[in-house]
Each structure stands twice: as structure tokens, then as C-alpha cells.
N, C-alpha and C positions, 0 to 999 in steps of 0.2 A: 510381501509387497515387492514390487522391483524396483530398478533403479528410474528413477525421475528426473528429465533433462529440465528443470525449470522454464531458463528462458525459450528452450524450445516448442513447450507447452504453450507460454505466454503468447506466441506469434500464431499462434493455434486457435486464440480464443478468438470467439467471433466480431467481437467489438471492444475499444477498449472503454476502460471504466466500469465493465462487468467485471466483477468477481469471481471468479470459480475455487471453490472448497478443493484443494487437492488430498486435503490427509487429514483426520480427525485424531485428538490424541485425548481422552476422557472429554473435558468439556469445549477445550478448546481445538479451534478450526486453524488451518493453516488455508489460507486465501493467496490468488494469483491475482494480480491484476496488470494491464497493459497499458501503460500510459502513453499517449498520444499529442501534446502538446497542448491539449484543451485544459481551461480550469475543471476544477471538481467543486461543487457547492459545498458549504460547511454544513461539517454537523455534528451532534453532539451525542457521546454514549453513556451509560451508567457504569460502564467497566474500562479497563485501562485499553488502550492498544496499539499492538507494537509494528511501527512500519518501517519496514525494512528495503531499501532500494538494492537488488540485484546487480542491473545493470542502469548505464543510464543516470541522470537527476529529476530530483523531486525542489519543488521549492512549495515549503509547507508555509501556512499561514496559521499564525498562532497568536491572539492577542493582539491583534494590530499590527503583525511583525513578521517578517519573511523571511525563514530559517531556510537556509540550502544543505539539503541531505542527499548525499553522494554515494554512490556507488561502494558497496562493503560498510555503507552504516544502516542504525538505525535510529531510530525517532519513538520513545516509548511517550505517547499522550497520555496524559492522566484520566481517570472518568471524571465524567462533566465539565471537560475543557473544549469550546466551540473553535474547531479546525476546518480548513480548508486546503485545497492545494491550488495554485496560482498558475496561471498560463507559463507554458513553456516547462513543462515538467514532460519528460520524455524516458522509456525506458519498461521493466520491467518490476511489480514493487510484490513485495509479501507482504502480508496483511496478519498478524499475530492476534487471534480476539477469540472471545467466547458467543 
């Protein structure tokens, strides 16, 4: 496979808050997503997963509560923890999931 400019990609996708699969490694996906200032509705998964901010912040919503996740972190959600992300989240994020 070759080399992959992430945030390059990211500005690449056609809309943000679509996902796009860049790399599959056994069961799990590695996911691109472009975030744009918009909230993201919550939601809830059976498996863990891992959101990673590139570039950019994320302000996630967890519990009633608004954790800001920053550029070179990440944010591992547990399964069956009901998340969302809150307006003003802007940026490039990876998506770690099965």
C-alpha cells in the first residue's frame, strides 16, 4: 500500500460527517472523517471505539458532559456508551472501530 497523506484525503471527502474506510487491518476499520463545525447526533455501539483527532478539535459529549479532545489525542468510548459530538468541533478525526 502506499503512503497516505490523511488530512489530505480528509479535504477530499465529499461531505463532512461521511466516513470513509481508508485501511482495513483483520476486523477492524480505520475511518476518515471531516468535521465541519456541525453537531453529530449520538449514538451508541456494541464495541469499543477509538476517536482520534488529527487535526483540528473535537468537543465530544459523553454523559451529560463535554470533554474537549485536541489535536494528537484520542478518546477510546467504551461499547454501549451513548456519545455525541457538539457543535463547533472542526477538523480532521480517525475513527478506530470494528
Amino acid at each position: 500500500m502506499a503512503l497516505i497523506r490523511l488530512t489530505d484525503l480528509a479535504e477530499q471527502l465529499p461531505q463532512a460527517w461521511s466516513s470513509s474506510i481508508v485501511a482495513r487491518f483483520g476486523d477492524a476499520n480505520l475511518k476518515l472523517v471531516r468535521m465541519d463545525d456541525s453537531a453529530y447526533p449520538e449514538e451508541c455501539h456494541d464495541y469499543a471505539e477509538g476517536l482520534l483527532v488529527l487535526e483540528g478539535g473535537m468537543v465530544l459529549q459523553l454523559e451529560g458532559e463535554a470533554l474537549r479532545v485536541g489535536t494528537g489525542e484520542i478518546y477510546v468510548v467504551p461499547a454501549g456508551v451513548p456519545h455525541s459530538v457538539g457543535k463547533g468541533s472542526r477538523g480532521t478525526l480517525l475513527i478506530l472501530d470494528v
